[in-house]
N, C-alpha and C positions, 0 to 999 in steps of 0.2 A: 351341426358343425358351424363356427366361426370362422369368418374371416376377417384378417385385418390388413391395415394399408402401412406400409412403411417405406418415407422417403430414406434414400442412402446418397449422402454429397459428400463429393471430394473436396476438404478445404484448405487442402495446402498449396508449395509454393509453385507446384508445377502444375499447374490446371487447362493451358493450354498445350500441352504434350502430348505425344501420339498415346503416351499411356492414360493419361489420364482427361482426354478433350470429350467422352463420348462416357465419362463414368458417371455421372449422377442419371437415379432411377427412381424410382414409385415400385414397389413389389407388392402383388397381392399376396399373401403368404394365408395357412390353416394353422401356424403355431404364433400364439401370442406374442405379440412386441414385448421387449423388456428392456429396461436400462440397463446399461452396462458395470455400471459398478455394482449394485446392491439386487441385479437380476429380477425385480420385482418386477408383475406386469404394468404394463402402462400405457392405455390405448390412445393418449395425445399428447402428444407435446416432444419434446427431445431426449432423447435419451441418452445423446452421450457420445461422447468423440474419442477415439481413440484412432492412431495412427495416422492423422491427417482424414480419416473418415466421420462425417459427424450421420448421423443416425436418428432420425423424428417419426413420432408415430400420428398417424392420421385416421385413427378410428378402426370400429370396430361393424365386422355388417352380417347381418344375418343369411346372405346369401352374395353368391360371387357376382351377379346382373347388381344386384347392390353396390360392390366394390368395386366394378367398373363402372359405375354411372358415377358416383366420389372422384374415381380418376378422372373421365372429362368434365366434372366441376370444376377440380383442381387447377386441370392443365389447361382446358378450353380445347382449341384446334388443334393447340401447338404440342406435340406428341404424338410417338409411334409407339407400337407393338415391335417389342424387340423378338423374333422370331427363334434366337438361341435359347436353349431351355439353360434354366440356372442351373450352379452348381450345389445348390443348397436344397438340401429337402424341404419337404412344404411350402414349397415356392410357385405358383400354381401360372403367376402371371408377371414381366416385366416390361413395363411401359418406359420410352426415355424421353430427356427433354428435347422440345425440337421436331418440325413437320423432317426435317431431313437431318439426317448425320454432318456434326461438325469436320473440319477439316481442321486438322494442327496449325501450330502455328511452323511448324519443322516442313511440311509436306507443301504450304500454301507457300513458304519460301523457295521452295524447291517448283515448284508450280511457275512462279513469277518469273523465275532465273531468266527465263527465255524471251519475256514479255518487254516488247519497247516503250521504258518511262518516259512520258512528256517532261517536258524542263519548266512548265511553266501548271499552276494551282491548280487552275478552271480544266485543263484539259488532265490532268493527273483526277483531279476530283470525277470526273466524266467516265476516265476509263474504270476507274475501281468500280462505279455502278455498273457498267456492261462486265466487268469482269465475275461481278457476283451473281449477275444473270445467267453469264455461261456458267458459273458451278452450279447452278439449281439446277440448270437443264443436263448438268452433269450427275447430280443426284445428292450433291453432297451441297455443304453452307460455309459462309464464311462472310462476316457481316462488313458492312462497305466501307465502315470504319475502322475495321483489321486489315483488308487490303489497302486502302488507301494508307495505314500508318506502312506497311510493307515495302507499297511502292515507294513513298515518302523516303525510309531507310533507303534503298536499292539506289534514288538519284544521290542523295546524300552521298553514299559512298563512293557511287561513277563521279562525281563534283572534286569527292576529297583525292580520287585519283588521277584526276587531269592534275590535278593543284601540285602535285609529288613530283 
């Protein structure tokens, strides 16, 4: 038996969305990669985008301890074991990007609501690092530069409504 490795990325316009912030994967799969138009097999390289999903193949291995050792080539640290079994037959294994699950950008807004903006850079730039600190120790991620543009937003708009 074969196994192969095939990444699946989301590359459309919503990719920070509660649907779509946690979809790109690595599957180890038993049924051969193929491209999407002409179905032929095709153990590297891309195969093919269809619906905002683009589709790349990453080889072929002769045992599964093989196709996870390509994964942490691949990924390095940065990747989990998605512990939901797929919906796809011959799907044997899913790996996602990321030591911890992303947070939306819908959820991290809703996160913030509560949160008191500094009015001034250095202490706004300050908080977004401890704020990303407590979502790691929360389990989830959200890098210091999506909170910091968040908070950024949030004074922005407290600013534009004194101004009213």
């Amino acid at each position: 038996m074969k196994f192969y490795i095939e990444e699946i990325r989301y590359c459309g316009p919503d990719g920070r969305t509660d649907k779509y912030i946690d979809f790109d994967r690595l599957e180890i799969t038993t049924k051969p990669t193929r491209t999407n138009m002409t179905g032929e097999v095709c153990p590297y390289g891309w195969l093919g985008t269809y619906g905002d999903v683009a589709r790349y193949a990453h080889g072929v291995y002769d045992s599964l301890a093989a196709a996870d050792y390509a994964i942490q080539n691949l990924l390095g640290d940065e990747y989990r074991l998605d512990n939901e079994p797929s919906e796809f037959p011959g799907v044997l294994a899913v790996y996602r990007f990321g030591r911890l699950p992303p947070m939306s950008d819908e959820t991290l807004g809703i996160w913030l609501q509560d949160v008191d903006v500094p009015s001034d850079d250095a202490a706004l730039r300050r908080q977004a690092k401890d704020l990303a600190s407590e979502l790691e120790d929360m389990g989830v991620t959200a890098s210091v530069k999506r909170i910091r543009e968040c908070l950024e937003s949030l004074r922005d708009d407290a600013r534009a409504e004194l101004e009213d």
